[in-house]
N, CA, C and O atoms as a GROMACS GRO file, in nm:
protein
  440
    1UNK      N    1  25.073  15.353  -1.350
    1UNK     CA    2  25.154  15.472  -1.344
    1UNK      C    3  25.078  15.585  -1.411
    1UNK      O    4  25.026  15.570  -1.522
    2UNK      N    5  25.073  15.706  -1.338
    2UNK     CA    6  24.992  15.831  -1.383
    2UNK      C    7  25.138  15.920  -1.453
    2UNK      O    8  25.236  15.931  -1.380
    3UNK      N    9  25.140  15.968  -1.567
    3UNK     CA   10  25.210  16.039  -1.636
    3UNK      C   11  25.148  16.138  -1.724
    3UNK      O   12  25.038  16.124  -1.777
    4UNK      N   13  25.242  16.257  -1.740
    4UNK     CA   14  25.150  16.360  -1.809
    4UNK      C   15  25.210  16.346  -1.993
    4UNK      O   16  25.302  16.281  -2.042
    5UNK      N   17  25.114  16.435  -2.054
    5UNK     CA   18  25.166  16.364  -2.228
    5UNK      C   19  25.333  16.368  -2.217
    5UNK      O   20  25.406  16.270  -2.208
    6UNK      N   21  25.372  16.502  -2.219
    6UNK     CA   22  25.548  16.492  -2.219
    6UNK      C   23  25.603  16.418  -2.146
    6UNK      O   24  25.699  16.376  -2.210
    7UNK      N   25  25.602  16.356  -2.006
    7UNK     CA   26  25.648  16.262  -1.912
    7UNK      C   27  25.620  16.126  -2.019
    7UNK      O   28  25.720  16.070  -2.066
    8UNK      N   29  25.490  16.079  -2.054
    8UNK     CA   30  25.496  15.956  -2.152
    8UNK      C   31  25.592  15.949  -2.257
    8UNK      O   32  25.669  15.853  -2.273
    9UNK      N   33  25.586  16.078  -2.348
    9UNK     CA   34  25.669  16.057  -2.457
    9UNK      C   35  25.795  16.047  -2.436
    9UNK      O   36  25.858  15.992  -2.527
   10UNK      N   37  25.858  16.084  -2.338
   10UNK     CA   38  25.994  16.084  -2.297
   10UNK      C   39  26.035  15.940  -2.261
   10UNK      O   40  26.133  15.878  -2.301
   11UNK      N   41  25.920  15.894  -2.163
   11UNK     CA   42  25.981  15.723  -2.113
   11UNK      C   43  25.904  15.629  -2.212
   11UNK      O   44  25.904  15.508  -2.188
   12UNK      N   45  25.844  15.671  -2.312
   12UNK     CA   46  25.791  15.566  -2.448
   12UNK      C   47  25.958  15.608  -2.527
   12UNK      O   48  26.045  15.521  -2.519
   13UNK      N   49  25.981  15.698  -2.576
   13UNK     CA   50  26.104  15.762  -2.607
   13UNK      C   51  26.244  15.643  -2.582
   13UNK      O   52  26.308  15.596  -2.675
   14UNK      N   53  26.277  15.604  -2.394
   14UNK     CA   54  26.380  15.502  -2.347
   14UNK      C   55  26.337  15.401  -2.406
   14UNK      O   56  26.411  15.332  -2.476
   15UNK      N   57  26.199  15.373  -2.387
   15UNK     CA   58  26.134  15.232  -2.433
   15UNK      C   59  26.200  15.199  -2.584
   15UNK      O   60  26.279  15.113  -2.624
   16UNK      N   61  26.137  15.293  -2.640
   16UNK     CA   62  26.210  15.278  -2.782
   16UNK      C   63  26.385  15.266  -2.834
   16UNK      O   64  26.446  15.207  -2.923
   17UNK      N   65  26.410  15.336  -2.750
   17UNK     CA   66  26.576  15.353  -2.712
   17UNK      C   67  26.622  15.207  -2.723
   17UNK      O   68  26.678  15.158  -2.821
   18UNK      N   69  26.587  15.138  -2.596
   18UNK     CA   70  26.610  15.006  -2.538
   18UNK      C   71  26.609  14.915  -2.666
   18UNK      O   72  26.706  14.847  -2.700
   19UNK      N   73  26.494  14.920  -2.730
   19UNK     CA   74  26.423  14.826  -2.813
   19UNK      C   75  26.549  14.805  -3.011
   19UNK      O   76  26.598  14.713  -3.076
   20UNK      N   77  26.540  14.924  -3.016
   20UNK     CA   78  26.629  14.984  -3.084
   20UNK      C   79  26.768  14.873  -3.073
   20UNK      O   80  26.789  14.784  -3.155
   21UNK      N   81  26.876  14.908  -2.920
   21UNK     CA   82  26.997  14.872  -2.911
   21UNK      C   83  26.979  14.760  -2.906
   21UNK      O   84  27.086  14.702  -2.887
   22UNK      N   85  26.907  14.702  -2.912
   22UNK     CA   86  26.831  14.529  -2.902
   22UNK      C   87  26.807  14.499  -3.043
   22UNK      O   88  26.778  14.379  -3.048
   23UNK      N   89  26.806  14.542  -3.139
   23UNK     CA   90  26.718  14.511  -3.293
   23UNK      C   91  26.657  14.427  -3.276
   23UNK      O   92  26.686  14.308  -3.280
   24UNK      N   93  26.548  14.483  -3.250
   24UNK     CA   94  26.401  14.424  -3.228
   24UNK      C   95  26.392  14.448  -3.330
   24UNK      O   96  26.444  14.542  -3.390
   25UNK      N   97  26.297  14.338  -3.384
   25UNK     CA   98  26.198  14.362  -3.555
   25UNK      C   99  26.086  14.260  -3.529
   25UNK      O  100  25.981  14.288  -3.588
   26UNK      N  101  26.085  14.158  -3.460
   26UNK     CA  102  25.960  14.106  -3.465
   26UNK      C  103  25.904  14.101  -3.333
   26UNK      O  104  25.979  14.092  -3.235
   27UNK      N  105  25.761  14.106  -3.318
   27UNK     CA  106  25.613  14.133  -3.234
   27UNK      C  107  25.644  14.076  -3.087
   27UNK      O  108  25.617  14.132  -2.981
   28UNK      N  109  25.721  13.920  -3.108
   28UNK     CA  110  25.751  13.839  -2.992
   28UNK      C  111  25.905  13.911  -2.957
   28UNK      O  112  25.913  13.955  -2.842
   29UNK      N  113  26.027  13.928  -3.042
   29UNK     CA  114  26.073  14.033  -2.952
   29UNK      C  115  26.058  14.165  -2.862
   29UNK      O  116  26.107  14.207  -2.757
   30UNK      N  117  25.978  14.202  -2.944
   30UNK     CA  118  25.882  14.359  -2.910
   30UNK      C  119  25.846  14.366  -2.738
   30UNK      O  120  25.881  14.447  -2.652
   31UNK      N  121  25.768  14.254  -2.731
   31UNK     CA  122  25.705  14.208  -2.611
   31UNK      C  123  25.833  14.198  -2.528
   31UNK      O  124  25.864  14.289  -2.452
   32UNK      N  125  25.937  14.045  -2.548
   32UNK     CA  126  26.048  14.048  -2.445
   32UNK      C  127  26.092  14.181  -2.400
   32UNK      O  128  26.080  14.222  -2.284
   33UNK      N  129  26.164  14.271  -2.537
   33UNK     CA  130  26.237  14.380  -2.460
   33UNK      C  131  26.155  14.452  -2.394
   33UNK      O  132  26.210  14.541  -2.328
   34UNK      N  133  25.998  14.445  -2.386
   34UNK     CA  134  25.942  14.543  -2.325
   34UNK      C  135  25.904  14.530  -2.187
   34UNK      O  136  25.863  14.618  -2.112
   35UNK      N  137  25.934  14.346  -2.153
   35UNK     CA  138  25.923  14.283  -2.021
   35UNK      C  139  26.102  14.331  -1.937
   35UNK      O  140  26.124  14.366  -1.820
   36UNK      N  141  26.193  14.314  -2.045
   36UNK     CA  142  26.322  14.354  -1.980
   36UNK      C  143  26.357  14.486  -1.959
   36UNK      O  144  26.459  14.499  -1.892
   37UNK      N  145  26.299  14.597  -2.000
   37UNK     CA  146  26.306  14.740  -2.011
   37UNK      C  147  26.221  14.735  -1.908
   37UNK      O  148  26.325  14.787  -1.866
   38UNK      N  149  26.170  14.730  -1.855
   38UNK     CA  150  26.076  14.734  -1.755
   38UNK      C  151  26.151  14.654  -1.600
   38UNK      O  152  26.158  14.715  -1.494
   39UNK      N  153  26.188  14.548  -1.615
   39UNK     CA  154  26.219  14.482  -1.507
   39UNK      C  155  26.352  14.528  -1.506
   39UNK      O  156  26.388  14.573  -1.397
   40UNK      N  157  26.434  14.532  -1.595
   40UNK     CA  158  26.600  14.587  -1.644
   40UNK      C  159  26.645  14.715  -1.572
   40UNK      O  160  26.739  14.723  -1.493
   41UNK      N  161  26.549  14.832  -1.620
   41UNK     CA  162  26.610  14.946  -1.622
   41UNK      C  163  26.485  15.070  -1.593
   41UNK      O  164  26.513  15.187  -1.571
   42UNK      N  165  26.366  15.024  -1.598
   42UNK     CA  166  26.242  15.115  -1.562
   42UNK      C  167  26.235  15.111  -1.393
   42UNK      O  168  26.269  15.197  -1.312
   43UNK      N  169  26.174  14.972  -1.372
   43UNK     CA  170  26.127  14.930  -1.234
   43UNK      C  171  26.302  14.959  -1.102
   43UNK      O  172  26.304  15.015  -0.992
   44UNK      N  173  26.381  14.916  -1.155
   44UNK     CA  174  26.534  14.975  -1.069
   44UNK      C  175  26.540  15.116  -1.064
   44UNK      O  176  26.580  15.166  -0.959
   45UNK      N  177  26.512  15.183  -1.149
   45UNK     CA  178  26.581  15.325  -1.150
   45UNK      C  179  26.490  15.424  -1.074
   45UNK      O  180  26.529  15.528  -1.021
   46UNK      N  181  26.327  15.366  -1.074
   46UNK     CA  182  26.231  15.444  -1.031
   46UNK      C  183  26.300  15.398  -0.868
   46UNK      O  184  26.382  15.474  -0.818
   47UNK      N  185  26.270  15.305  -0.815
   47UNK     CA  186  26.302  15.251  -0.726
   47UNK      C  187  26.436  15.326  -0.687
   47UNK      O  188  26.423  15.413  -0.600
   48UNK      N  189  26.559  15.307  -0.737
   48UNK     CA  190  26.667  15.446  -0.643
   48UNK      C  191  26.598  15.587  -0.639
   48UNK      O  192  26.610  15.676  -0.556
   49UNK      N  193  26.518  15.579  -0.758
   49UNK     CA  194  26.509  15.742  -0.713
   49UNK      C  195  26.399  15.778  -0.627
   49UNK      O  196  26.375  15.897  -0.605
   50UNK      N  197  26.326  15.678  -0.573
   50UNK     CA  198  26.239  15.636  -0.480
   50UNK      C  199  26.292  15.674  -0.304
   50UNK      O  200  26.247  15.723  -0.200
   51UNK      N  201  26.396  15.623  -0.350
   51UNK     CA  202  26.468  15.585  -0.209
   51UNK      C  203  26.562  15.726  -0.213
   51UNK      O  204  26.572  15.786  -0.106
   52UNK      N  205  26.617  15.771  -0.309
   52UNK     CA  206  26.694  15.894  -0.301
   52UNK      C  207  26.592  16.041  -0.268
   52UNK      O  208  26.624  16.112  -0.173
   53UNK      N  209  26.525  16.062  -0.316
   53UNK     CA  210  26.378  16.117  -0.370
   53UNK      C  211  26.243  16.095  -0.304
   53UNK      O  212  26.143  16.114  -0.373
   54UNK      N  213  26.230  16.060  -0.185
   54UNK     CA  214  26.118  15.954  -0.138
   54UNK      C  215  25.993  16.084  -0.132
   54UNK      O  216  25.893  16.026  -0.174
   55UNK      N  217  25.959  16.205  -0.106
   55UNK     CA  218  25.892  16.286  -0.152
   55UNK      C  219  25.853  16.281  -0.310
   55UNK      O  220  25.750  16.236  -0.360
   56UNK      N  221  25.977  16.348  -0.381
   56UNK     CA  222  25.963  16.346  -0.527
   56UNK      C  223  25.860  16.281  -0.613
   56UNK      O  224  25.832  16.166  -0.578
   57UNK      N  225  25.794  16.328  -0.719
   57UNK     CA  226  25.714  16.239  -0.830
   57UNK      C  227  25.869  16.151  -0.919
   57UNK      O  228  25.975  16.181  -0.975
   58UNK      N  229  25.783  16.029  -0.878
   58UNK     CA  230  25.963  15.926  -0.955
   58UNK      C  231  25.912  15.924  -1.060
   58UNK      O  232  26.005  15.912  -1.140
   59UNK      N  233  25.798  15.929  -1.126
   59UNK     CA  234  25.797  15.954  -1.318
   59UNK      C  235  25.859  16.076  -1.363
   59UNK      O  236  25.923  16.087  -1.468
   60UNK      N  237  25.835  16.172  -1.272
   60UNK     CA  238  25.919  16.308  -1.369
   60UNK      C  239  26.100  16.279  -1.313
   60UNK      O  240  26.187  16.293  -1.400
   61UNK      N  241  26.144  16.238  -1.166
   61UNK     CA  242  26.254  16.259  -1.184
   61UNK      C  243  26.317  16.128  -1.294
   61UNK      O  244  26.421  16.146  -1.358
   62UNK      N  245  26.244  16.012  -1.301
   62UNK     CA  246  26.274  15.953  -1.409
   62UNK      C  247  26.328  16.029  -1.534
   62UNK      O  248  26.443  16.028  -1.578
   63UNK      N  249  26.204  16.103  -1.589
   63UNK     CA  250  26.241  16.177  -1.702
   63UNK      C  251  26.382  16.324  -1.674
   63UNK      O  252  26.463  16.370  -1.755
   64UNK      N  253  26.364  16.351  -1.560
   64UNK     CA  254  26.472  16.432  -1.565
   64UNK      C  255  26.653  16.340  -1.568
   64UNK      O  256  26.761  16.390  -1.602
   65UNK      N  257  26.628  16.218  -1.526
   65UNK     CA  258  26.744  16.115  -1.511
   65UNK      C  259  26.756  16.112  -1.685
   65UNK      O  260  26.867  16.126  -1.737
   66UNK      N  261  26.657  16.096  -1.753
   66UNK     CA  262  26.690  16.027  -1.888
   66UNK      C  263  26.725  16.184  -1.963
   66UNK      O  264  26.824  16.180  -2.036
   67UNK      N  265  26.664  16.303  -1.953
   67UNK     CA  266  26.735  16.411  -1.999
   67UNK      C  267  26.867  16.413  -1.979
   67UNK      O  268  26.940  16.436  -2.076
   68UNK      N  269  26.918  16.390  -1.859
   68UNK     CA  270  27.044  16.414  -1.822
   68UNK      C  271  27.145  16.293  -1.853
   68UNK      O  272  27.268  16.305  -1.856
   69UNK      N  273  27.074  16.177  -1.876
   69UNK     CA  274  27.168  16.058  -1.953
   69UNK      C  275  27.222  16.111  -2.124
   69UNK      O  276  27.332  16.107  -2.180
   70UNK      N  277  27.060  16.168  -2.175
   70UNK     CA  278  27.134  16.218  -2.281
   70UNK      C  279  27.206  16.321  -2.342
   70UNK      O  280  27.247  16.330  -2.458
   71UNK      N  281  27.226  16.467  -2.159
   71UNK     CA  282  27.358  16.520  -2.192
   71UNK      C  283  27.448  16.474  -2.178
   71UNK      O  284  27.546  16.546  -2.198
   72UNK      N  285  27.464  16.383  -2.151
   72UNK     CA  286  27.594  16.292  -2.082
   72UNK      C  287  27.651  16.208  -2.215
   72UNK      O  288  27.767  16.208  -2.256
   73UNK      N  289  27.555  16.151  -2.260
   73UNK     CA  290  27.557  16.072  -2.356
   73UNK      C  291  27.608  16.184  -2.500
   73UNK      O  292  27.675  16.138  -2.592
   74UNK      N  293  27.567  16.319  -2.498
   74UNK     CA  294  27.564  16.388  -2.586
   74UNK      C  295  27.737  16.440  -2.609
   74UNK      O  296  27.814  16.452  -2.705
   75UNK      N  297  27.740  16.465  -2.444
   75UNK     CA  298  27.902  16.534  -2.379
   75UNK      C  299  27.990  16.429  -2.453
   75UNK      O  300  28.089  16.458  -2.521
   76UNK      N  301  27.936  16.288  -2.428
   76UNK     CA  302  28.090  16.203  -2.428
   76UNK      C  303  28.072  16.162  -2.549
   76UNK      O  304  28.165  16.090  -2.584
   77UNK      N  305  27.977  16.179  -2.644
   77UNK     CA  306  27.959  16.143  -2.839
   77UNK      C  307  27.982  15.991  -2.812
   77UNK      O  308  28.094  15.956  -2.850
   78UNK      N  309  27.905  15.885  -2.756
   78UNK     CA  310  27.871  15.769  -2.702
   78UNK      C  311  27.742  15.735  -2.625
   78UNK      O  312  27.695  15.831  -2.563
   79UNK      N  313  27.685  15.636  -2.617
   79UNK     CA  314  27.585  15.604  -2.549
   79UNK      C  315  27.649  15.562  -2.378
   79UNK      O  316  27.749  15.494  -2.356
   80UNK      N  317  27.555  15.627  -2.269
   80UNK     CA  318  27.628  15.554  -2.154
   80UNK      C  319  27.510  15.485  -2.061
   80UNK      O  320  27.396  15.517  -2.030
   81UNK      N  321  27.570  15.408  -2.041
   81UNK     CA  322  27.460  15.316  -1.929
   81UNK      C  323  27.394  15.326  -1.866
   81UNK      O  324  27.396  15.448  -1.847
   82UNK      N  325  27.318  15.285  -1.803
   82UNK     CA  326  27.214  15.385  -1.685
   82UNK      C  327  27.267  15.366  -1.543
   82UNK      O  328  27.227  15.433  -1.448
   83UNK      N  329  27.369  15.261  -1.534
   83UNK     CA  330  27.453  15.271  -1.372
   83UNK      C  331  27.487  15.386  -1.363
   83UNK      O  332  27.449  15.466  -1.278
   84UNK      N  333  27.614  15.418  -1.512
   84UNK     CA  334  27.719  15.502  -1.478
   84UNK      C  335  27.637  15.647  -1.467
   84UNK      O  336  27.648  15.732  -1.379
   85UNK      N  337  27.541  15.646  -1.596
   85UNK     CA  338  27.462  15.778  -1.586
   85UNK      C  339  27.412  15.821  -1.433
   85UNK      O  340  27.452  15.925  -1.380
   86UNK      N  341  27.338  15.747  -1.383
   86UNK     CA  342  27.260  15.751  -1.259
   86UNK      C  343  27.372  15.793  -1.163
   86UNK      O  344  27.385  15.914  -1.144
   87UNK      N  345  27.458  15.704  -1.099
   87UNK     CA  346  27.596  15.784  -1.062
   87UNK      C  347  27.614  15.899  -1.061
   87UNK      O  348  27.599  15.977  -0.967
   88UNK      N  349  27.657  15.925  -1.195
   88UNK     CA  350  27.680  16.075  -1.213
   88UNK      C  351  27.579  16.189  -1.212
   88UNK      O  352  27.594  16.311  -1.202
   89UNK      N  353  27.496  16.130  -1.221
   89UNK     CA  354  27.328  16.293  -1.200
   89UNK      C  355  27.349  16.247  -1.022
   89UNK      O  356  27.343  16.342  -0.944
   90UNK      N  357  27.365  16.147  -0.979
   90UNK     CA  358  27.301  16.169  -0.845
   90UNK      C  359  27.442  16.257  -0.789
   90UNK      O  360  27.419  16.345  -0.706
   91UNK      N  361  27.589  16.235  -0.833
   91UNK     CA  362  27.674  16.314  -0.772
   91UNK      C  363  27.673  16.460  -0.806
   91UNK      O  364  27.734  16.545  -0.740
   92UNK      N  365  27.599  16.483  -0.915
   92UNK     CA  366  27.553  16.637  -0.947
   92UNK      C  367  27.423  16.682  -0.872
   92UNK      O  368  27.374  16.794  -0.881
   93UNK      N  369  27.378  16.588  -0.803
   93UNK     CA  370  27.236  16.665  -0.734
   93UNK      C  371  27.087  16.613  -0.806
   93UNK      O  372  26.969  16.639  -0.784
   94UNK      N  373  27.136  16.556  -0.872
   94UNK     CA  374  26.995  16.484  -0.982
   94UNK      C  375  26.918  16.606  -1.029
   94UNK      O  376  26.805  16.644  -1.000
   95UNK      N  377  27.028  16.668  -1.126
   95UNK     CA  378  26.923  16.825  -1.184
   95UNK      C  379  26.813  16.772  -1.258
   95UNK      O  380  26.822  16.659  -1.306
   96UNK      N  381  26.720  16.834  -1.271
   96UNK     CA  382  26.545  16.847  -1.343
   96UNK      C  383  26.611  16.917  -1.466
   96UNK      O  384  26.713  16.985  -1.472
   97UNK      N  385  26.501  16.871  -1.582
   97UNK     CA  386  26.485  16.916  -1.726
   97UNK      C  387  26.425  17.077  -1.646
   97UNK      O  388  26.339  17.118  -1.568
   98UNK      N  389  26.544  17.125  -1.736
   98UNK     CA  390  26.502  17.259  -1.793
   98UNK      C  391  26.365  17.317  -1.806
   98UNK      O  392  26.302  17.234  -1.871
   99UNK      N  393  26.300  17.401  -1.781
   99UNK     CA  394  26.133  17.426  -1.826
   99UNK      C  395  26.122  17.433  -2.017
   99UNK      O  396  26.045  17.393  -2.104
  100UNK      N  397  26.296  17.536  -2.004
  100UNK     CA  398  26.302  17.563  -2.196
  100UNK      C  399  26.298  17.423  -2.258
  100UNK      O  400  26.235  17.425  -2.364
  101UNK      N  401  26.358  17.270  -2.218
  101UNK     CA  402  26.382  17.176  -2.262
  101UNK      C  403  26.205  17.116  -2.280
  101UNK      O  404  26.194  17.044  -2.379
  102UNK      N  405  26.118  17.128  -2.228
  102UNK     CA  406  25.962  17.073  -2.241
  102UNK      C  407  25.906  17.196  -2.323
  102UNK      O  408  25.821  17.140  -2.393
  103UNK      N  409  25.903  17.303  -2.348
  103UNK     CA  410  25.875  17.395  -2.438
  103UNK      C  411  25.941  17.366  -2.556
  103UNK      O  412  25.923  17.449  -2.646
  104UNK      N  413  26.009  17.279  -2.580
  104UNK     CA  414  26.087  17.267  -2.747
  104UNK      C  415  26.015  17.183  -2.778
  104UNK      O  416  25.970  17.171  -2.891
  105UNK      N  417  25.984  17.088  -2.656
  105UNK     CA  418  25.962  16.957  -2.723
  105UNK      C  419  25.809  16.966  -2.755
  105UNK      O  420  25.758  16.901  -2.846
  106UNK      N  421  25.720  17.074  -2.655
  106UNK     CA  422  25.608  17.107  -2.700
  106UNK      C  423  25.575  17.142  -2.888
  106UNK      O  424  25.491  17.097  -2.966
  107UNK      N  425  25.700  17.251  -2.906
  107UNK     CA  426  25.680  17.306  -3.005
  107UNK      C  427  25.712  17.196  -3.167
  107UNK      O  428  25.697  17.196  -3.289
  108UNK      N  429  25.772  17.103  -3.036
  108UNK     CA  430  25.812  16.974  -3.232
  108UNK      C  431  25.690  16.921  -3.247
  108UNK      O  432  25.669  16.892  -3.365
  109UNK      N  433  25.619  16.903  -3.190
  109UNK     CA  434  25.504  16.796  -3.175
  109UNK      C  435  25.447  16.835  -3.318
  109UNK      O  436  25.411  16.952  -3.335
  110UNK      N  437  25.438  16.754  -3.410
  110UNK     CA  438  25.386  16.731  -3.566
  110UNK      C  439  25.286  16.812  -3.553
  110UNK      O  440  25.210  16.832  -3.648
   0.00000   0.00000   0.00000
């Protein structure tokens, strides 16, 4: 997969997400969730938006899916799934991150 720095940090970002709601702490979990984040919820989602999207770059609308999980997630002060999320961006049109939303994140960078 070809990704640009902000496109990585965003889906290293879910990776970590995933890994997290899992309490991962040791090396051999590390690895599993990173085989199930991948087969779970990476490799499916690229794949609809493949098929929804079949032009589209599916790493960025990826990242625009996971922006928009976490207004969603932000709206409802809860974490929400990636069915229900996906659902709901695709019945909104599957909006793209903001240009201002990659300029912030430019400007946190340590």
């Amino acid at each position: 997969m070809e990704a640009s720095e902000n496109q990585a940090r965003v889906i290293l970002g879910d990776l970590s997400y995933f890994q997290a709601r899992r309490g991962v702490s040791t090396e051999t979990e590390r690895v599993l969730a990173n085989m199930q984040w991948l087969s779970r919820s990476f490799e499916p989602l690229v794949q609809r938006i493949a098929e929804e999207w079949p032009d589209a770059d599916p790493v960025q609308r990826y990242c625009d899916f996971l922006h928009n999980r976490l207004l969603m997630a932000q709206e409802r002060g809860s974490d929400i799934d990636n069915r229900e999320a996906f659902d709901k961006w695709l019945a909104q049109g599957g909006p793209g991150i903001p240009a201002a939303a990659w300029e912030i994140s430019e400007l946190s960078e340590p």
